[in-house]
C-alpha positions in Angstrom: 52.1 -28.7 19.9 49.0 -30.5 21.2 49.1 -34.3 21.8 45.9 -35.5 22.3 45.1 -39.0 24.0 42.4 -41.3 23.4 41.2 -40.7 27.2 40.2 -37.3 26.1 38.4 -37.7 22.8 34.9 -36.1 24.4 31.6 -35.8 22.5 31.1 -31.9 22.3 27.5 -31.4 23.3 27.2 -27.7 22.6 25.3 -26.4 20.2 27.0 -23.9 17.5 24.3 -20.7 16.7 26.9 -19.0 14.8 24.8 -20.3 11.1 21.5 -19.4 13.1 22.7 -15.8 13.7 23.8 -15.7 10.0 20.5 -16.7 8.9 18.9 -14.6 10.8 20.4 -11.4 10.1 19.8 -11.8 6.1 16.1 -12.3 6.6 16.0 -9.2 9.0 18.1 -6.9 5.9 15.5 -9.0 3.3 12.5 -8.1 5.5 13.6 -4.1 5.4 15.0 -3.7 2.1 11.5 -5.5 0.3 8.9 -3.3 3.3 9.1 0.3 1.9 8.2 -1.5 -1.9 4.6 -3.0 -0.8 3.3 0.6 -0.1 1.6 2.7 -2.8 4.1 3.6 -5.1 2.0 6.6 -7.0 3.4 9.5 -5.0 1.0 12.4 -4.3 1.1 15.3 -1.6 -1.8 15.1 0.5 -4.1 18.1 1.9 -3.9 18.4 5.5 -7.3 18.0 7.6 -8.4 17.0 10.9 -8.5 13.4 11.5 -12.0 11.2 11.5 -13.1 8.0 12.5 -12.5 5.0 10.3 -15.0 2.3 9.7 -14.4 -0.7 9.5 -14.6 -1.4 5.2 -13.1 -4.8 3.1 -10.4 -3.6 0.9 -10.9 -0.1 -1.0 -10.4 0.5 -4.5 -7.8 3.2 -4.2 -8.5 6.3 -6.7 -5.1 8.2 -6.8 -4.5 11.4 -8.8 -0.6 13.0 -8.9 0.5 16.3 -9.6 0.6 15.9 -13.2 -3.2 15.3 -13.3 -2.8 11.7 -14.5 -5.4 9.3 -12.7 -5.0 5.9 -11.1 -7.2 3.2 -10.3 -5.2 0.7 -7.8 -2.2 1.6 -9.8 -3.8 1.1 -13.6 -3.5 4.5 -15.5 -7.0 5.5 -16.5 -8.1 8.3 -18.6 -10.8 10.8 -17.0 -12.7 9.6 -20.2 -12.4 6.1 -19.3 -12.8 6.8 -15.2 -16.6 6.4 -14.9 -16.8 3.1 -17.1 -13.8 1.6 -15.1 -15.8 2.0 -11.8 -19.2 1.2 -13.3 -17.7 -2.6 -14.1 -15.6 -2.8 -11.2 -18.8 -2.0 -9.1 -21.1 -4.4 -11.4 -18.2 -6.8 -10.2 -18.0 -6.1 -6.5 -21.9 -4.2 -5.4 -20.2 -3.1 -1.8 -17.5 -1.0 -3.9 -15.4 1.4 -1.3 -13.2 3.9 -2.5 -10.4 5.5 -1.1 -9.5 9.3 -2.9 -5.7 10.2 -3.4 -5.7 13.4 -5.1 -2.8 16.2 -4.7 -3.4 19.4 -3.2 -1.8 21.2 -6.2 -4.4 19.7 -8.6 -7.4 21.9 -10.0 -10.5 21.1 -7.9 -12.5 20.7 -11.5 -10.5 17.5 -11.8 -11.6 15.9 -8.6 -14.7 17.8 -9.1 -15.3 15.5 -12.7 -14.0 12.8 -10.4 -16.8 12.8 -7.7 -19.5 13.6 -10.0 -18.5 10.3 -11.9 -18.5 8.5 -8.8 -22.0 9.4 -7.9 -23.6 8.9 -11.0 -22.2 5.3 -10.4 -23.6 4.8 -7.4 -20.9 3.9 -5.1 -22.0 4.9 -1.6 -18.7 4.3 0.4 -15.8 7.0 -0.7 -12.9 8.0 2.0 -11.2 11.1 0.7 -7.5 10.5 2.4 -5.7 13.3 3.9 -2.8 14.2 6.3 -3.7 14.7 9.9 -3.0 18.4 11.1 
C-alpha cells in the first residue's frame, strides 16, 4: 500500500514519446502500403537492351501497349484508330511533346510498327523506347 505525503507530490518533468512512437509507426505502414500504387499500374514485360543515357526531358507522355494488344496513353485506353489524333491534340496542346514507349516483347512488331509511323507523321521529335537493362 503506498501512502503518499504532501512533501513528495513532485512535478514530473519527463517527457512521454510513447503517442510519438505510435504515430509514427502508422505513417511509416501508410507510407508503404500507398508507395507500390503511384507506379504505372498497366503491366507489360519489357524487352531487354543495353542501357543509354537519359536526357534530361519535362514529364513524358507515356505510350504503353500490354500483351493483349490494347494501347494506353498515360493510362486512357485508346484505340490504334484513335492513336494518331490523340497525340496530334495533345501535341497541339503541349509543342515540346516527349514520349516514353511501353510495349511488350510478345506483341507483333506491326503494332508498334503502326505505332511509330503515327508518331512521325505527327511530328513529335522526342520518343524514349523503355526497356530492361541486360
Amino acid at each position: 500500500m503506498a501512502i503518499s505525503t504532501s512533501e513528495q507530490d513532485d512535478v514530473v518533468s519527463e517527457i512521454n514519446i510513447t503517442p510519438l512512437v505510435d504515430v509514427m509507426l502508422v505513417l511509416l505502414i501508410v507510407f508503404i502500403v500507398t508507395a507500390p500504387l503511384l507506379t504505372n499500374t498497366v503491366k507489360v514485360n519489357l524487352p531487354k537492351a543495353a542501357p543509354t543515357q537519359s536526357t534530361d526531358q519535362n514529364k513524358a507522355v507515356v505510350i504503353s501497349v500490354n500483351p493483349q494488344g490494347e494501347i494506353f496513353l498515360d493510362k486512357d485506353k485508346v484505340t490504334l484508330a484513335n492513336f494518331e489524333q490523340e497525340i496530334k491534340s495533345r501535341k497541339s496542346s503541349n509543342p515540346k511533346l516527349a514520349l516514353n514507349l511501353n510495349a511488350d516483347e510478345t506483341i507483333p512488331y506491326g503494332t508498334v510498327a503502326k505505332l511509330l509511323a503515327s508518331i512521325e507523321r505527327v511530328g513529335v521529335d522526342k520518343l524514349s523506347v523503355i526497356t530492361v537493362p541486360k
